[in-house]
N, C-alpha and C positions, 0 to 999 in steps of 0.2 A: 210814388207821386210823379207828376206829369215835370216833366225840365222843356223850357221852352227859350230858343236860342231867336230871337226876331231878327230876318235881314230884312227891315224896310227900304222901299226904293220905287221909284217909277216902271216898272218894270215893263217890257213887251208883252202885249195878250198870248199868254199858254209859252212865252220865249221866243226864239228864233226860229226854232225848228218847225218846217213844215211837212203838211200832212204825210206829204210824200216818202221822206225823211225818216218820220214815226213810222210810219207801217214796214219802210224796208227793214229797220230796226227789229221791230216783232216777230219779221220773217226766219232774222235771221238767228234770235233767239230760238223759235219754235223748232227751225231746222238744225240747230245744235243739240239741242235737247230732245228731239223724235232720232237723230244722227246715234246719240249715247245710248238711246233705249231699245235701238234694234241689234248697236253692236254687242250690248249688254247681256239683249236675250236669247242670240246666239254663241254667246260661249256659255250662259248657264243651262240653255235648253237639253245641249250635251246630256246634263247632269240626271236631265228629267225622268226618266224609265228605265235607263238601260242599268241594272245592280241592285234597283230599288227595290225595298223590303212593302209590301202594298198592306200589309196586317203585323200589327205586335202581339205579345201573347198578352191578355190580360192582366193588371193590375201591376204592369211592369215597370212602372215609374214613370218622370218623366224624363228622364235620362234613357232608353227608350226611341226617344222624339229627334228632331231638329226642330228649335223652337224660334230661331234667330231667321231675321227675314229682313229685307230693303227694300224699298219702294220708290221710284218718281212717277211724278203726275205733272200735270199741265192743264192750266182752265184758263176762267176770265172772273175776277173779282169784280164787283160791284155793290153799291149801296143802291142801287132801283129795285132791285131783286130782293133786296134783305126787306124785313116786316116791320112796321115802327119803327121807333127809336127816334135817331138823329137822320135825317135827309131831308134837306133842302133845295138842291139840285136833284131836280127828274128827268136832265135831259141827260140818260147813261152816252158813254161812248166807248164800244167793246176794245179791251186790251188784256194785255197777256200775264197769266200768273204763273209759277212754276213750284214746285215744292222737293223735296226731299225727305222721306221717313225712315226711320229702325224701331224695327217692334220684337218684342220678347214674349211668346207667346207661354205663358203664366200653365193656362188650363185649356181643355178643350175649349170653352164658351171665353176665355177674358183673358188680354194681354197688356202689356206696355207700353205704349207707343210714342217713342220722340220725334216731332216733327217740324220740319225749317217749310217756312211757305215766303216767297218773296212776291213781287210785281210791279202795279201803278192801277191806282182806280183814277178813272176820269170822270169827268159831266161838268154840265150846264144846267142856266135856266131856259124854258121854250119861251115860245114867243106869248104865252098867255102873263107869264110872270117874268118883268125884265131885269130883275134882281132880288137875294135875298139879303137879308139883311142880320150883324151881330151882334150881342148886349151890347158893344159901344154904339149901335147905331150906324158902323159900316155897314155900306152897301158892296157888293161883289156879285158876279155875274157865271164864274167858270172856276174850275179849281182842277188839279192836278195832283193827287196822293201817293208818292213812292215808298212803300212800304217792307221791313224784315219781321218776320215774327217768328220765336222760339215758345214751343209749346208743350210738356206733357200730358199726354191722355191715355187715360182707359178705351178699351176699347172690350166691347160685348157683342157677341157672336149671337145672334138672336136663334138659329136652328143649328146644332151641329149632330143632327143625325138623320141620314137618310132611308128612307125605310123604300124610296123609289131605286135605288141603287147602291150598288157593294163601294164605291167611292163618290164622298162627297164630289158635286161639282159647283156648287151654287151656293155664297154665303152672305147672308145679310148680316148686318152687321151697324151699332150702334156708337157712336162713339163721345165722349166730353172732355174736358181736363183743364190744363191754367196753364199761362206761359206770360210772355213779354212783345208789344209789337213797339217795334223801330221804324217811328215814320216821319218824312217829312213831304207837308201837301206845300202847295204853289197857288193863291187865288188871284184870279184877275179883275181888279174894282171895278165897280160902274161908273162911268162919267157920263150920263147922256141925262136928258129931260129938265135942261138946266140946274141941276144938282152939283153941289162941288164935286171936283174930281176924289175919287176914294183909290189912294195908292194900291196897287200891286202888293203882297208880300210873299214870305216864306218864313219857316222855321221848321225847327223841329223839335220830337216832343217822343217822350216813348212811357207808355199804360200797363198797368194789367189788362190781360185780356184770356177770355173765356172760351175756346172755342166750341160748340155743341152740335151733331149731326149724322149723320148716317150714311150710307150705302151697299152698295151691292160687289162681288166679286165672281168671276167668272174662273174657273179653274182651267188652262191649259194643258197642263204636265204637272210633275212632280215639283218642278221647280218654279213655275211661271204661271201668273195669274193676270185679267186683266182686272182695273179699281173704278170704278164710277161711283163718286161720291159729292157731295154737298155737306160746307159746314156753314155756318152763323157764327160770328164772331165779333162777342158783347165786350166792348171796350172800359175799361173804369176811367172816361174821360167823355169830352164836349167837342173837341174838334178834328177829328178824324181826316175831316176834310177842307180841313182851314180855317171854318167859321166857326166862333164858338156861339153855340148859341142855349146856355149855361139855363137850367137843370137838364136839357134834354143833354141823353149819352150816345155813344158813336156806335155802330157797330156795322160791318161791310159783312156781306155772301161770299162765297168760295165754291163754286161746281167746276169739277176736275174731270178729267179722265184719265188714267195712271197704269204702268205696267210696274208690279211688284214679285222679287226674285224672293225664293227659300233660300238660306245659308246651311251648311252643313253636310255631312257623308253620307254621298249616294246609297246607300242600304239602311238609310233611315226615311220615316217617310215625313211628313211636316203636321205636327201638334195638331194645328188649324183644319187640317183636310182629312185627319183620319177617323172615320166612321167608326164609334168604340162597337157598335151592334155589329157590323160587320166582322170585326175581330174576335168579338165572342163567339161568332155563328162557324168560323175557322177553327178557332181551337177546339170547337164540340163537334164539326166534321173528321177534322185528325185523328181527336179521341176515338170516335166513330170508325174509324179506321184501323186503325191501332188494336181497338177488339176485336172489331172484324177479323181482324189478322190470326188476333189471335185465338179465337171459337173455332176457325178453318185449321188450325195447328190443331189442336184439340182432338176434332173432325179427327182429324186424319190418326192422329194416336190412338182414340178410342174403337173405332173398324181395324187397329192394327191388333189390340188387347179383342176384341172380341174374338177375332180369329185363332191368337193364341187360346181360349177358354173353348173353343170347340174343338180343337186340337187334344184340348187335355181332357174335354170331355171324353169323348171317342177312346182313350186312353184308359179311362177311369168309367167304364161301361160295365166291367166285369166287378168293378163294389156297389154295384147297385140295389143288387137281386138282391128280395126279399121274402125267402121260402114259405115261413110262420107268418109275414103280413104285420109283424108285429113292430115295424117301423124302424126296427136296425137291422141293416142289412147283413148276408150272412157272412162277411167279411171279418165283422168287429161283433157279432154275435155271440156270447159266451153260452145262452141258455135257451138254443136251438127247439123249436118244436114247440114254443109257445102258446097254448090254446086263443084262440081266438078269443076276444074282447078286455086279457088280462092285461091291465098298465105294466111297462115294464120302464125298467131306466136304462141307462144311455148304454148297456154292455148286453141290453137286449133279456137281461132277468126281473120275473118280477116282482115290483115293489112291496115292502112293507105296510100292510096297511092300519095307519097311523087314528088312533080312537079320536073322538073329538073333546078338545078341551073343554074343561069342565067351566062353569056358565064364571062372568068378573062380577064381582058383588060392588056396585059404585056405590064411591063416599065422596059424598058432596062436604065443602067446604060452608063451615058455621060461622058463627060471628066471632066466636070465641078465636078456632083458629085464625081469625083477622086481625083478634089482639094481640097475639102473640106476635106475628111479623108485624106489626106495626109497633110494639115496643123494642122491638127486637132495631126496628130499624134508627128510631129514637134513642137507642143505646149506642148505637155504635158509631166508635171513632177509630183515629188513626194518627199513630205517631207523624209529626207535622216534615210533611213532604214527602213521609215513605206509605208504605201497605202495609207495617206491621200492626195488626189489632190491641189495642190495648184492653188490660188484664176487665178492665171493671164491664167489656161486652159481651163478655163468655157465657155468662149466665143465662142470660136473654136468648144469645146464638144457642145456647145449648136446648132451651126449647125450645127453641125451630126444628131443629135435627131430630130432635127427637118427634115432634108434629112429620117429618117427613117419613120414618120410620114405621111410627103408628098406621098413617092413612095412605102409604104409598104414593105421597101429591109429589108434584113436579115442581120446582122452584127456581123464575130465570131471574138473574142478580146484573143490573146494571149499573155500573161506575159512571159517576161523574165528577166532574171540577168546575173552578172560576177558571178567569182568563187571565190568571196570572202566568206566567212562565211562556214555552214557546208551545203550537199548538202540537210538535212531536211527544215532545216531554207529557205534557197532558192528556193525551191519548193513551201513552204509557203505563201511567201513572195511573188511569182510570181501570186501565186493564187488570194494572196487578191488584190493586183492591177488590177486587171482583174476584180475580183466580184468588184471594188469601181467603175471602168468607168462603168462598166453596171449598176449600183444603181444609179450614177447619170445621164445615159443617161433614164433610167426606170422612175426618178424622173422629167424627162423633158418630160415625154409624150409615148418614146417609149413602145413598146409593151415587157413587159419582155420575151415571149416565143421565140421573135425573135432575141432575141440579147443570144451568147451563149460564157461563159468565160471561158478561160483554161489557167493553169499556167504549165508550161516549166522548170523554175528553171535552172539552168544553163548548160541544158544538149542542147540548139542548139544555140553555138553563133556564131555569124556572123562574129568577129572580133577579133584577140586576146586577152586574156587577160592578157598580161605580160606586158602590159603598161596601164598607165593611158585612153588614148585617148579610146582604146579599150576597155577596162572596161564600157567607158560611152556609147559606142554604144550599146554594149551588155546590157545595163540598158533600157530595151524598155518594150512597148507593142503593138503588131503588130493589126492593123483593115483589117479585110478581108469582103468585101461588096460585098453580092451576094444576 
């Protein structure tokens, strides 16, 4: 809420001080503060190229970065400039703003920013209107607003990548946030047109305020940037400028132009300025490189092995000959004089030649053998947590074995579980039930290469497990007969 301190009094129009007066004043403001910002940017310009890392590898934090950065600027505040709102005086009179920022740059695109802006807005009325007037009905003519504001803001990088070039130079940039101004205006009454005289006053008074706006940034160096920016700053108050003239609210412009420094170790480069495409397009050059490196290592080892292989060729010229033609040479030849067109095997004699097997009589699977593994599988159980089969499935298992016997069918046996226990255990667990029906269908007769077990563990179950019932379904071991 707004605190208003009134010093009423007759005052002198705008005070003592003349024009002259003021403007030395501003001069000598602007030239401290352009004084600070040259000395400023030559001890960090130092910092700018000379050590500096220009690319990070990829995905390498933000620790990585320098993220921390300072900034002064310098404008002219006014309410002629700003849009709407509260302004009654149109006649501006340019004077001097000054600011000071630190920003924490968050991401490449959005940062932190706290910001001090100080100054004085002026004006009047012209000669068309020779007074405005306040809900009490004061009349006033001129005012004078010295103003502090503390504000934080967000701040949004509108493009941070450049596809025109390997380093940012150019950034726009968006900015809003919420802070406190500290002001106190000065108005000088009207007394002309036979009207009673309308005292002079002052006070002061300090708002929420908003501030909302944008601009641009010009990259110099590593470390040094120049700021051209504008903000709008929406007041939660009525008299900005002395007059209240109550619902309308206050709110003055702010266009600056500012040099802002990076903080941080020269072999790092700044958040805000580093092109992440660029750095990706570096580490996949390196890479590039790197194999390149090493395919010419390669190169070069492989022309050194070929060499040695023509060496040993030459060497190995005399186990070549092949007298018989019969494809082992006469080296490792045992059965020398081979007639032409006889297979022979690797010691150069020839093969055995082997009858051809007699025709496989196929036995297809019935309905009948369907009932058997399907009772077979409805029988069977399992001591609880272990693989051992209990006594009352043998019977069932034992006509299957003997089904596998008969028809020479093949039978793949898959374990499964619920999701009780841990998914090792269960996996386990699935297994060995699987290896116990095939040990004792193996121990019945069957052929063990045709019977094949696989455990599941409770990654396919058929039924839910968030209840009993389903847990037991999901307790199986499935027979697949082909």
């Amino acid at each position: 809420m707004a605190s208003q301190l009134p010093i009423l009094g007759n005052l002198p129009l705008l005070g003592k001080l003349t024009k002259t007066t003021i403007m030395k004043t501003n001069l000598k403001k602007a030239a401290l503060m352009m004084t600070g910002i040259l000395l400023g940017g030559s001890v960090l310009a130092q910092t700018s190229d000379t050590g500096s890392s220009e690319y990070v590898k990829p995905f390498s934090g933000v620790g990585a970065y320098n993220t921390w950065s300072i900034g002064l600027n310098a404008g002219m505040p006014s309410l002629i400039l700003a849009t709407g709102g509260h302004n009654g005086f149109d006649h501006w009179q340019p004077t001097l703003g000054y600011g000071l920022s630190i920003r924490d740059q968050i991401v490449h695109s959005f940062g932190l920013q706290l910001d001090y802006n100080g100054g004085e807005v002026k004006g009047g009325v012209n000669s068309n209107t020779p007074y405005i007037t306040n809900v009490n009905g004061n009349r006033y003519t001129a005012f004078s607003t010295k103003f502090n504001q503390v504000s934080l803001n967000g701040v949004l990088n509108v493009a941070t990548v450049d596809y025109l070039r390997r380093k940012n130079a150019i950034q726009f940039y968006l900015n809003a946030g919420l802070g406190i101004v500290y002001y106190t205006p000065t108005v000088t009454g009207y007394n002309g047109g036979g009207f009673p005289t309308t005292a002079s006053s002052s006070f002061k008074s300090s708002n929420l305020v908003m501030p909302i706006g944008g601009g641009v940034k010009f990259r110099v160096s590593d470390a040094v940037a120049i700021n051209l920016g504008y903000n709008e700053n929406f007041i939660d108050g009525s008299s900005f400028n002395g007059v209240n003239q109550y619902p309308k609210t206050s709110h003055y412009s702010y266009g600056y132009g500012g040099i802002e420094f990076s903080l941080g170790a020269k072999s790092k480069p700044h958040l805000q300025w580093a092109n992440p495409i660029a750095s990706i397009q570096n580490e996949y050059l390196t890479e590039e490189a790197r194999l390149q490196r090493q395919i010419d290592a390669q190169k070069a080892a492989n022309d050194q092995l070929r060499a040695d292989m023509a060496a040993a060729a030459a060497n190995l010229a005399k186990y070549t000959t092949d007298s018989d033609g019969d494809g082992v040479s006469d080296f490792f030849d045992k059965c020398p004089g081979t007639p032409s067109g006889v297979k022979v095997d690797g010691s150069g004699c020839p093969l055995t030649v082997v009858l051809a097997p007699a025709p496989v009589t196929k036995v297809f699977i019935t309905e009948e053998d369907r009932k058997i593994v399907k009772e077979a599988i409805r029988n069977l159980e399992f001591d609880f947590g272990k693989a051992t089969i209990r006594a009352h499935s043998f019977p069932s298992l034992n006509r299957v074995a003997q089904l596998l016997i008969d028809k020479n069918f093949s039978l793949k046996l898959a374990g499964h579980t619920d999701n009780v226990g841990s998914n090792d255990a269960n996996m386990k667990l699935s297994k060995a039930r699987a290896e116990s029906v095939k040990s004792y269908l193996v121990s019945k007769g069957a052929n063990a290469s045709s019977v094949e077990a696989t455990g599941y563990g409770e990654t396919q179950p058929i039924a839910t497990n968030k209840t009993a019932k389903g847990r037991q379904i999901n307790r199986r071991v499935e027979f697949t007969l082909f």
